[in-house]
PDB file of N, CA, C and O in Angstrom:
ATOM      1  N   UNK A   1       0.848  -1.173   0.000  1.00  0.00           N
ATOM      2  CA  UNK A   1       0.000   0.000   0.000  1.00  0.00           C
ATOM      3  C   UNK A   1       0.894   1.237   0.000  1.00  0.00           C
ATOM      4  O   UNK A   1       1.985   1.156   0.565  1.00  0.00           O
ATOM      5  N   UNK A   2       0.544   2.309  -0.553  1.00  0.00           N
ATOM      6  CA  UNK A   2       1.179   3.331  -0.623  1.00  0.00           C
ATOM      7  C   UNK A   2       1.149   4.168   0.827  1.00  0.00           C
ATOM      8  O   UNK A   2       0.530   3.744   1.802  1.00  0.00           O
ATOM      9  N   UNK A   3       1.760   5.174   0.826  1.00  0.00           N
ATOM     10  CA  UNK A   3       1.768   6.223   2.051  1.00  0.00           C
ATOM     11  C   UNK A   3       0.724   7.034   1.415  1.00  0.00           C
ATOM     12  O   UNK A   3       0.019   7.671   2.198  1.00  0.00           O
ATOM     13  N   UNK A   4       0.461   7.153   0.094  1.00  0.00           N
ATOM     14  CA  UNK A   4      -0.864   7.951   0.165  1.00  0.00           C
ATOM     15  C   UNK A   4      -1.930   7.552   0.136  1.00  0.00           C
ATOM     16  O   UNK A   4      -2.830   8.389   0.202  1.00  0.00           O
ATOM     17  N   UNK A   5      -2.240   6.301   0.040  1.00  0.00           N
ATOM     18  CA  UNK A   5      -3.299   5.235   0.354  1.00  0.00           C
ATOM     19  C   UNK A   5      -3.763   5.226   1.771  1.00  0.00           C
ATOM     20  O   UNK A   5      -4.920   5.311   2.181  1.00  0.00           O
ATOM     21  N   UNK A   6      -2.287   5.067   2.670  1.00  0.00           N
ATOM     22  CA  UNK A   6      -2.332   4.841   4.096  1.00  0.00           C
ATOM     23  C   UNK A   6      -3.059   6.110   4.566  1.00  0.00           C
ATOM     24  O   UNK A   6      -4.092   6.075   5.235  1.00  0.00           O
ATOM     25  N   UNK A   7      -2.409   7.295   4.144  1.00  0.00           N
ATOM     26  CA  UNK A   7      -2.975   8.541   4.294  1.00  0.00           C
ATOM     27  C   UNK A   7      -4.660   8.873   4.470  1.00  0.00           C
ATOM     28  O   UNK A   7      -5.443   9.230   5.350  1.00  0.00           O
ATOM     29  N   UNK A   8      -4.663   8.477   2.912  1.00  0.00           N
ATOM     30  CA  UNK A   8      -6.131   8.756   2.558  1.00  0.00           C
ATOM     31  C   UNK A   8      -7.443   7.755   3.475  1.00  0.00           C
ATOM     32  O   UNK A   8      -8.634   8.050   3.580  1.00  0.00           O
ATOM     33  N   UNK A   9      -6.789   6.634   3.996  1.00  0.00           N
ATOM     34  CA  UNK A   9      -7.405   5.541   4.634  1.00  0.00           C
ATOM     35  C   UNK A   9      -7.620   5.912   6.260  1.00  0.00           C
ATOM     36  O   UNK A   9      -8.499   5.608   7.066  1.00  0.00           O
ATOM     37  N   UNK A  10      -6.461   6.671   6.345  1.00  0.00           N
ATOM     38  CA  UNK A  10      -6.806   7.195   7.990  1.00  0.00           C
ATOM     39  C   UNK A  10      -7.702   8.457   7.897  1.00  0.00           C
ATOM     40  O   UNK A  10      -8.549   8.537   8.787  1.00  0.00           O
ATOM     41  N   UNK A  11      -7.671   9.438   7.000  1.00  0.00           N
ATOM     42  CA  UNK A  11      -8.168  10.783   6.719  1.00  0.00           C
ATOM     43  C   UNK A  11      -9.544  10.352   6.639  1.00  0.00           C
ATOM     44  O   UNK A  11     -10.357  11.161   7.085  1.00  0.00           O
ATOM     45  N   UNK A  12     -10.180   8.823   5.987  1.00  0.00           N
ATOM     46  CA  UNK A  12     -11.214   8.671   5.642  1.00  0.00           C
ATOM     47  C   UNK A  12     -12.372   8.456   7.467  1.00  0.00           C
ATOM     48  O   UNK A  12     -13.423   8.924   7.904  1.00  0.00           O
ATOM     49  N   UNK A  13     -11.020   7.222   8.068  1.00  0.00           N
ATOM     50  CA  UNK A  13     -11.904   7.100   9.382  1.00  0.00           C
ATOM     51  C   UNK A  13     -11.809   8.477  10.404  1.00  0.00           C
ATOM     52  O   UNK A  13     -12.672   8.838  11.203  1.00  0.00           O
ATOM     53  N   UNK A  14     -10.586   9.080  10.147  1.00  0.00           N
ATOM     54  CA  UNK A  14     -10.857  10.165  11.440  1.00  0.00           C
ATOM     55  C   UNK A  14     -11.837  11.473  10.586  1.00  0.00           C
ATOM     56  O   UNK A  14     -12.130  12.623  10.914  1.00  0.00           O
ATOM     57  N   UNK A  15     -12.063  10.850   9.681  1.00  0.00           N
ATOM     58  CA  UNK A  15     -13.494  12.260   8.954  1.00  0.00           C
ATOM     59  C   UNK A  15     -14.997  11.474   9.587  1.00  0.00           C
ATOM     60  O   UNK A  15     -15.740  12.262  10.173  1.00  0.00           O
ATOM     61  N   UNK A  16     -15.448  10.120   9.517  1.00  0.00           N
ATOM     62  CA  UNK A  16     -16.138   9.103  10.370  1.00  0.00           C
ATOM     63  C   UNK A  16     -16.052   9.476  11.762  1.00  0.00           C
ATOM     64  O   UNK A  16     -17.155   9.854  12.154  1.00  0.00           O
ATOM     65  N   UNK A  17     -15.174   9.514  12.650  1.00  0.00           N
ATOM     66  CA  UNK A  17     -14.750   9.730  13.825  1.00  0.00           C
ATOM     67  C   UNK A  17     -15.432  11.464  13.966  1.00  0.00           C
ATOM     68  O   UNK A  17     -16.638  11.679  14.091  1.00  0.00           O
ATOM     69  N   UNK A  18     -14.665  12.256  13.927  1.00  0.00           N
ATOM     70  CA  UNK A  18     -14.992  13.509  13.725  1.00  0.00           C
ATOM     71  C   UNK A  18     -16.507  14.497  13.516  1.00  0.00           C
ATOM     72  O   UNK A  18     -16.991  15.574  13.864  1.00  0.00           O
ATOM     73  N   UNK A  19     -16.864  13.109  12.583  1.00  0.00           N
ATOM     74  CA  UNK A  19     -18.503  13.724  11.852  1.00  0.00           C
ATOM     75  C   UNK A  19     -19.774  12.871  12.806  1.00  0.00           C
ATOM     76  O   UNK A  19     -20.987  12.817  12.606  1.00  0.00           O
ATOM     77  N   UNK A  20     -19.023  12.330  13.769  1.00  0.00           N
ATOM     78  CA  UNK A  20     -19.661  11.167  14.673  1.00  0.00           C
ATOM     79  C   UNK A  20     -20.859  10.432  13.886  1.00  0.00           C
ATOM     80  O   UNK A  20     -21.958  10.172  14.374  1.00  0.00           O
ATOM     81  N   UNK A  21     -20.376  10.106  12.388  1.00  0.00           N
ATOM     82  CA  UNK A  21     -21.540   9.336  11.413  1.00  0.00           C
ATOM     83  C   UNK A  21     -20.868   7.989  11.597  1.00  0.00           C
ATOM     84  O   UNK A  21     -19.692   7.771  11.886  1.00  0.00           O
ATOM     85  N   UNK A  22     -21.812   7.163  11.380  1.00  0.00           N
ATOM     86  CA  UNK A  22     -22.167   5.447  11.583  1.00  0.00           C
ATOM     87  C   UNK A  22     -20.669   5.226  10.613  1.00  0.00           C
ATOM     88  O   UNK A  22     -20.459   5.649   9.476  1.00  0.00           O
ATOM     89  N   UNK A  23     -19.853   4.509  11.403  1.00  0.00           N
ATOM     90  CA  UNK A  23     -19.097   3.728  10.893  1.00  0.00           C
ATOM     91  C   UNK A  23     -19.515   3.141   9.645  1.00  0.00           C
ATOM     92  O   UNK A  23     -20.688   2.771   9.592  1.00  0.00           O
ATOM     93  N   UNK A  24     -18.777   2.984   8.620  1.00  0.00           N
ATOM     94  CA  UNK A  24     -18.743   2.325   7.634  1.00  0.00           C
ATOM     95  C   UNK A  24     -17.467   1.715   7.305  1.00  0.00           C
ATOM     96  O   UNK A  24     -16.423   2.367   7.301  1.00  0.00           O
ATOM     97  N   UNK A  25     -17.551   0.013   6.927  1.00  0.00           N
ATOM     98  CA  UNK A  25     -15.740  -0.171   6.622  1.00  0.00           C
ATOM     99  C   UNK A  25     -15.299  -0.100   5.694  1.00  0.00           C
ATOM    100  O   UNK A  25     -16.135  -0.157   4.793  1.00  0.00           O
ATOM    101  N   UNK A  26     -14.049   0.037   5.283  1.00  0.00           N
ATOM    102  CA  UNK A  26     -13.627   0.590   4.174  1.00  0.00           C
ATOM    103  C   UNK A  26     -13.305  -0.260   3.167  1.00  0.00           C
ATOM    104  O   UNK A  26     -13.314  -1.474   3.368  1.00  0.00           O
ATOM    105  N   UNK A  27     -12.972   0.278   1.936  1.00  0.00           N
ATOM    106  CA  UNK A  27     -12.976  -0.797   0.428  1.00  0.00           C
ATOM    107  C   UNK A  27     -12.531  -1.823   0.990  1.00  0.00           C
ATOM    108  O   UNK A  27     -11.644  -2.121   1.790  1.00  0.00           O
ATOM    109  N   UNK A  28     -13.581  -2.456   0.222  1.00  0.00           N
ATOM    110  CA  UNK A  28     -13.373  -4.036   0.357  1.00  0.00           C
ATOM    111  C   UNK A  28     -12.017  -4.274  -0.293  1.00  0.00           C
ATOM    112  O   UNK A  28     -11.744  -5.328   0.282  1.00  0.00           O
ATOM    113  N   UNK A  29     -10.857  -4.013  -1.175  1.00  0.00           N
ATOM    114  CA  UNK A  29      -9.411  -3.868  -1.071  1.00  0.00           C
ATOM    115  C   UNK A  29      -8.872  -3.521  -0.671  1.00  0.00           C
ATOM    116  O   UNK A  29      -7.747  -3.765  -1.106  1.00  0.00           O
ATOM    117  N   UNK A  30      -8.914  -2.602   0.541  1.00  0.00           N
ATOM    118  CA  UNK A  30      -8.380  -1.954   1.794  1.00  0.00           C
ATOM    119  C   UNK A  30      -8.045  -3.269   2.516  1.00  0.00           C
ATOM    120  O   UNK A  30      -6.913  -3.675   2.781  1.00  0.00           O
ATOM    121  N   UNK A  31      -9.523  -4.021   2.861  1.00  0.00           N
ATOM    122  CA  UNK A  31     -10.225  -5.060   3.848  1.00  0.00           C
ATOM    123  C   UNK A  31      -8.814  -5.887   3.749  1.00  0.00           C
ATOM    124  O   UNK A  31      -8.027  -6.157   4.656  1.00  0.00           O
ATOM    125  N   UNK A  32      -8.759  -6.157   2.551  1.00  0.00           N
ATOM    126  CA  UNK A  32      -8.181  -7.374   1.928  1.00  0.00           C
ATOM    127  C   UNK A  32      -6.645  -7.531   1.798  1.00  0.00           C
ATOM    128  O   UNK A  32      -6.135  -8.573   1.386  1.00  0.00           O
ATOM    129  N   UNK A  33      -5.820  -6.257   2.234  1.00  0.00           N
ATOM    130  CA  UNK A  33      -4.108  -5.943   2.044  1.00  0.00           C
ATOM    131  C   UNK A  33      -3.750  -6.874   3.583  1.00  0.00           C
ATOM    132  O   UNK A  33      -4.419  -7.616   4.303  1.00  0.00           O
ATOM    133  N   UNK A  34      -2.790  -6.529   3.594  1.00  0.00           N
ATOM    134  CA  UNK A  34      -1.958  -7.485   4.813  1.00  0.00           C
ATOM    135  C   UNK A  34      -1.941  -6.833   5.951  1.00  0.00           C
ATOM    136  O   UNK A  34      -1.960  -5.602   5.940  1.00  0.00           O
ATOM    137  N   UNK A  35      -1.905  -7.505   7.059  1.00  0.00           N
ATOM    138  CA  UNK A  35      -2.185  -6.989   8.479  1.00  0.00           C
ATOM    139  C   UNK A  35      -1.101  -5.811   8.543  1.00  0.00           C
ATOM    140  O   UNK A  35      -1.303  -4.989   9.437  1.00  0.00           O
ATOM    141  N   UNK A  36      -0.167  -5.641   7.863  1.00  0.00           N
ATOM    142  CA  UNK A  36       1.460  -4.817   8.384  1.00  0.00           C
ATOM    143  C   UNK A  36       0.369  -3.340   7.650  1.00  0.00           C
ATOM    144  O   UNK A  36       0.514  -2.281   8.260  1.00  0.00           O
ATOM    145  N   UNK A  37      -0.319  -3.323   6.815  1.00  0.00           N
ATOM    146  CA  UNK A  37      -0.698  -2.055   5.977  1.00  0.00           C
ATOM    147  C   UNK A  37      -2.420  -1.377   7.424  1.00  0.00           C
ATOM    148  O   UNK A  37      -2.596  -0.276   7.947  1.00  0.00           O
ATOM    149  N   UNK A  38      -3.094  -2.437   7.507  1.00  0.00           N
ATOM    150  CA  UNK A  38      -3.627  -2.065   8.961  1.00  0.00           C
ATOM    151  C   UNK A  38      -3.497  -1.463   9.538  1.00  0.00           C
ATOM    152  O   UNK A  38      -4.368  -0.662   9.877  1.00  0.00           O
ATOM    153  N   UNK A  39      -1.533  -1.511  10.301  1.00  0.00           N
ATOM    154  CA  UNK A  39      -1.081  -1.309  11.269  1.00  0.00           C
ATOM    155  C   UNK A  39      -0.883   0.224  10.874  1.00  0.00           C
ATOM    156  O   UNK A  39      -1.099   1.126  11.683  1.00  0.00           O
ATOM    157  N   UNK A  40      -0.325   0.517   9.163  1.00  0.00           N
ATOM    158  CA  UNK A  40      -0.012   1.514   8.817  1.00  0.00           C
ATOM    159  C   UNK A  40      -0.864   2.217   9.092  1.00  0.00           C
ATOM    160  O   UNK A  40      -0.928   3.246   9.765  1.00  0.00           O
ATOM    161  N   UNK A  41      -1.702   1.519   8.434  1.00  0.00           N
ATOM    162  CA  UNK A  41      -3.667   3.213   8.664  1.00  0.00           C
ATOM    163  C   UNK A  41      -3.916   3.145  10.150  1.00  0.00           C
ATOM    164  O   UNK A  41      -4.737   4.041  10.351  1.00  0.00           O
ATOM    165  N   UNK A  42      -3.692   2.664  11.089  1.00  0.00           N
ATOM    166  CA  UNK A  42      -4.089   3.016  12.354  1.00  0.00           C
ATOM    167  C   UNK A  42      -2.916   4.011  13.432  1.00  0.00           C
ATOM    168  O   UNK A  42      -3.083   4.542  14.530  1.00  0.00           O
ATOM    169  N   UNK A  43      -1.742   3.935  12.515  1.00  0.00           N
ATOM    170  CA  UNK A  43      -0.314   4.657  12.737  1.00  0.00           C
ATOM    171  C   UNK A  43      -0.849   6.088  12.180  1.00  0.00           C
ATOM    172  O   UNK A  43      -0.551   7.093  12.826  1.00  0.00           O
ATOM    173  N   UNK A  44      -1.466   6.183  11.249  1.00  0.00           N
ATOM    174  CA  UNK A  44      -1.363   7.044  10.537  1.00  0.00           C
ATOM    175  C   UNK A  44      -2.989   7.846  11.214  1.00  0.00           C
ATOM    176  O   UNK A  44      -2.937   9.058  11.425  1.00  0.00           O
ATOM    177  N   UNK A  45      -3.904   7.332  11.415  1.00  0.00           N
ATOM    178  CA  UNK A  45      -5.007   7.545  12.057  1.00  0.00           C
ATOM    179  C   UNK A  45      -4.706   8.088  13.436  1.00  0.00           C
ATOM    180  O   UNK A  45      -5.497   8.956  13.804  1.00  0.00           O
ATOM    181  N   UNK A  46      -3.560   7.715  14.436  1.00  0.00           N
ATOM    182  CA  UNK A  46      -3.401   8.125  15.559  1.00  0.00           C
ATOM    183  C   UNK A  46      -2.455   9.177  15.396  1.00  0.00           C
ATOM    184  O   UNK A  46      -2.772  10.121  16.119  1.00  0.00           O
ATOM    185  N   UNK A  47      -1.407   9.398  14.729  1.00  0.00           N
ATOM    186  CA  UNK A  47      -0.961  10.693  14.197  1.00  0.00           C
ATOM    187  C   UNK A  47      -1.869  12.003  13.701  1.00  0.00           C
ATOM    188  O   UNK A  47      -1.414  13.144  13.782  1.00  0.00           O
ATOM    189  N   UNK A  48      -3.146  11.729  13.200  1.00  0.00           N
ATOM    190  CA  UNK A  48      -3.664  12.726  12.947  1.00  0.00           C
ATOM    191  C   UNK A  48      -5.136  12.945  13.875  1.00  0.00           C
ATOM    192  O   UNK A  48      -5.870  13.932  13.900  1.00  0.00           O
ATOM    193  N   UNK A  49      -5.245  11.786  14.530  1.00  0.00           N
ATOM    194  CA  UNK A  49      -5.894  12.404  16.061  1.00  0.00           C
ATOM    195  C   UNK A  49      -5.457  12.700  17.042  1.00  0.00           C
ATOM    196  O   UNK A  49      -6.151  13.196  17.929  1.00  0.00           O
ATOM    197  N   UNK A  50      -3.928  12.439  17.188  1.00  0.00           N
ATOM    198  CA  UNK A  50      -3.079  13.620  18.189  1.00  0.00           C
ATOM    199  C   UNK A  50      -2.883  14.729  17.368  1.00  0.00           C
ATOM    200  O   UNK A  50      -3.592  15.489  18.028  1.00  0.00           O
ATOM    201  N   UNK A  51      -2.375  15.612  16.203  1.00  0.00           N
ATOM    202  CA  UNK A  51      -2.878  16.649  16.163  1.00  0.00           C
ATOM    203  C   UNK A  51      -4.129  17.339  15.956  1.00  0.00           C
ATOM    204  O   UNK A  51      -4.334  18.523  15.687  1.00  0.00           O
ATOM    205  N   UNK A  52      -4.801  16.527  16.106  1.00  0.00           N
ATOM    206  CA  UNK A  52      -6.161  17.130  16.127  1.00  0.00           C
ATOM    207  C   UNK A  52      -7.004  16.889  17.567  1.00  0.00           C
ATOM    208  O   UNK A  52      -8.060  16.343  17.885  1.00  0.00           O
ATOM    209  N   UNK A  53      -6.013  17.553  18.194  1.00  0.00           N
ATOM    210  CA  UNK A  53      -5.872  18.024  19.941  1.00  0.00           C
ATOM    211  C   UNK A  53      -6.376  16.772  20.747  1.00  0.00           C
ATOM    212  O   UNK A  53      -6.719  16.937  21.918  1.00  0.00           O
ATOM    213  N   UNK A  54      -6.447  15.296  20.061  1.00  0.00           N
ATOM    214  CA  UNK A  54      -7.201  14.170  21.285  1.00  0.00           C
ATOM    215  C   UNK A  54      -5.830  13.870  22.012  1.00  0.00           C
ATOM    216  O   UNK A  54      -6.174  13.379  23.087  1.00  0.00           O
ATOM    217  N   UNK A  55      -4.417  13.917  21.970  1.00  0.00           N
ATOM    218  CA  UNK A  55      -3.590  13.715  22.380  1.00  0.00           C
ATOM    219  C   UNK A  55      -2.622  12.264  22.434  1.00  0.00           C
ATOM    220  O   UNK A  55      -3.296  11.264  22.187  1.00  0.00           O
ATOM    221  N   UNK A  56      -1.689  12.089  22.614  1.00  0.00           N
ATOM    222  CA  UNK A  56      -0.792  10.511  22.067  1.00  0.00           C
ATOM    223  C   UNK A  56      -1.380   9.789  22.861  1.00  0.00           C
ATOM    224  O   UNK A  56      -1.792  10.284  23.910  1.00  0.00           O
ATOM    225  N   UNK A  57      -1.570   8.480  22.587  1.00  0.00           N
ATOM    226  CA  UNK A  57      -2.107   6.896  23.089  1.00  0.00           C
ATOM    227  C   UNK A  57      -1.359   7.014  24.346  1.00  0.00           C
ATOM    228  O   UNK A  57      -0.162   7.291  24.416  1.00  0.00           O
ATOM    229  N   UNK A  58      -2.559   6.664  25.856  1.00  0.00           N
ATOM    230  CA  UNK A  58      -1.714   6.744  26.903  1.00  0.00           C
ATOM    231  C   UNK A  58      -1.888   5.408  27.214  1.00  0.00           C
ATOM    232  O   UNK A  58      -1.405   5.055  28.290  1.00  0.00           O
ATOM    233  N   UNK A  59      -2.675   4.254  26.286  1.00  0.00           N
ATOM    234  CA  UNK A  59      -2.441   2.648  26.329  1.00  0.00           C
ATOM    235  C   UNK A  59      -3.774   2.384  25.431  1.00  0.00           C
ATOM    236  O   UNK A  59      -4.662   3.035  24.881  1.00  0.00           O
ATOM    237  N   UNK A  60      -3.356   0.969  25.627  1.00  0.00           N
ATOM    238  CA  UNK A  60      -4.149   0.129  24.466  1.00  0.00           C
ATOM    239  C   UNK A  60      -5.511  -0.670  25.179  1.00  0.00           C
ATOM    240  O   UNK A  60      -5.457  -1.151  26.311  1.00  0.00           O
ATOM    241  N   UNK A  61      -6.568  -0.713  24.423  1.00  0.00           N
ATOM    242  CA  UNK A  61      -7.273  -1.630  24.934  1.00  0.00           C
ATOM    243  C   UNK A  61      -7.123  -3.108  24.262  1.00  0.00           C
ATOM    244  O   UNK A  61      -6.609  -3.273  23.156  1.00  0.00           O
ATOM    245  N   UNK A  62      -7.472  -3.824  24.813  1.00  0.00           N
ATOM    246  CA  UNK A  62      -7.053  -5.124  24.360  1.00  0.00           C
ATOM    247  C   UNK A  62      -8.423  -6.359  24.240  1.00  0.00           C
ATOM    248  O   UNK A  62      -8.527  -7.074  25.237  1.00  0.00           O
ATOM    249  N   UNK A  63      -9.035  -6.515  23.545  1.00  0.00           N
ATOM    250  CA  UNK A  63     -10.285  -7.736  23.056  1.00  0.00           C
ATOM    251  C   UNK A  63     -10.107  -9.154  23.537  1.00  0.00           C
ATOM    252  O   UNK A  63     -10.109 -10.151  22.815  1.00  0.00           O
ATOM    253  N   UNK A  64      -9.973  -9.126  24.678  1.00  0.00           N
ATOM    254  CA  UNK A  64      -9.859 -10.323  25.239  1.00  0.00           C
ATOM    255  C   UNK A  64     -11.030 -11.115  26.091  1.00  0.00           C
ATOM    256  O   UNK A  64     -11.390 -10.138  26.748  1.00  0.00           O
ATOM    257  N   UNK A  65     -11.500 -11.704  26.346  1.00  0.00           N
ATOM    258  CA  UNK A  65     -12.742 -12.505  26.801  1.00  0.00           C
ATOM    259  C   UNK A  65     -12.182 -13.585  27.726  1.00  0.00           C
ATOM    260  O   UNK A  65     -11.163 -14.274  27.684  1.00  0.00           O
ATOM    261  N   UNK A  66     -13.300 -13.479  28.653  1.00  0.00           N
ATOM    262  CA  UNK A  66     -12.553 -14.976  29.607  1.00  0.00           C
ATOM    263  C   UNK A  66     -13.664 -16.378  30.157  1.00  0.00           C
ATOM    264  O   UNK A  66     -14.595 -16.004  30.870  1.00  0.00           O
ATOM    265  N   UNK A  67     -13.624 -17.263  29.984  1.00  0.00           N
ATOM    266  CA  UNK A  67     -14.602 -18.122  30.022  1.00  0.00           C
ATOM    267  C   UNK A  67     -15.643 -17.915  30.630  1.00  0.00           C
ATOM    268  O   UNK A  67     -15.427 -17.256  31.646  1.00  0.00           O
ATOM    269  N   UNK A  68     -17.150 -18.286  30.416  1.00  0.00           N
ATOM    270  CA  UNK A  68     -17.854 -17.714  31.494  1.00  0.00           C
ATOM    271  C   UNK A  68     -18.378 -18.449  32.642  1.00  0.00           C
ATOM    272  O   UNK A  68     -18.679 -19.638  32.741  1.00  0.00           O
ATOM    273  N   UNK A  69     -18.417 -17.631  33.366  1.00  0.00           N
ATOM    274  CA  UNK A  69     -18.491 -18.359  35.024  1.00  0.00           C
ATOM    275  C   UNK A  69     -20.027 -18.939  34.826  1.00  0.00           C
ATOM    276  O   UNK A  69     -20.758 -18.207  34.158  1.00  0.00           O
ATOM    277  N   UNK A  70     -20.595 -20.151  35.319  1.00  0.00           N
ATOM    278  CA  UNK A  70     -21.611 -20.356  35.466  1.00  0.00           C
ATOM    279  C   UNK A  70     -21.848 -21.266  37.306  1.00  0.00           C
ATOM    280  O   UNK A  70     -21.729 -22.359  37.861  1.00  0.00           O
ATOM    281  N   UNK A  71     -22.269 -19.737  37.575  1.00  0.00           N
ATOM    282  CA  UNK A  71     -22.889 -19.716  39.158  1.00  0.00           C
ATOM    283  C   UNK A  71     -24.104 -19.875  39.458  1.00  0.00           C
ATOM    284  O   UNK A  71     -24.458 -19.843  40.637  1.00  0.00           O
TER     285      UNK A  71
END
């Protein structure tokens, strides 16, 4: 993927983010590139929501689930 791809891919969700309109996911060939280009648009997505005053990642949340208790 290009850097102006990556660009245009983060510009697209933090305009989503911003306009607080319903998520939508992005080209289905976006969907489809390799996890390392992901990493790029979400690099590139958090670069331009710290200057756009939300400030640098002070940690990660993490999608983890744990068996469920049955009491």
């Amino acid at each position: 993927m290009t850097p102006e791809a990556v660009a245009a891919a983060a510009r697209t969700c933090f305009e989503m983010h911003r306009a607080r309109t319903r998520y939508h996911p992005l080209d289905a060939a976006l969907r489809a590139g390799p996890l390392d280009d992901a990493y790029a648009i979400q690099d590139a997505l958090h670069q331009i929501l710290a200057k756009a005053g939300r400030g640098q990642i002070a940690g990660w949340k993490i999608a983890l689930t744990s068996r469920r208790c049955s009491r």
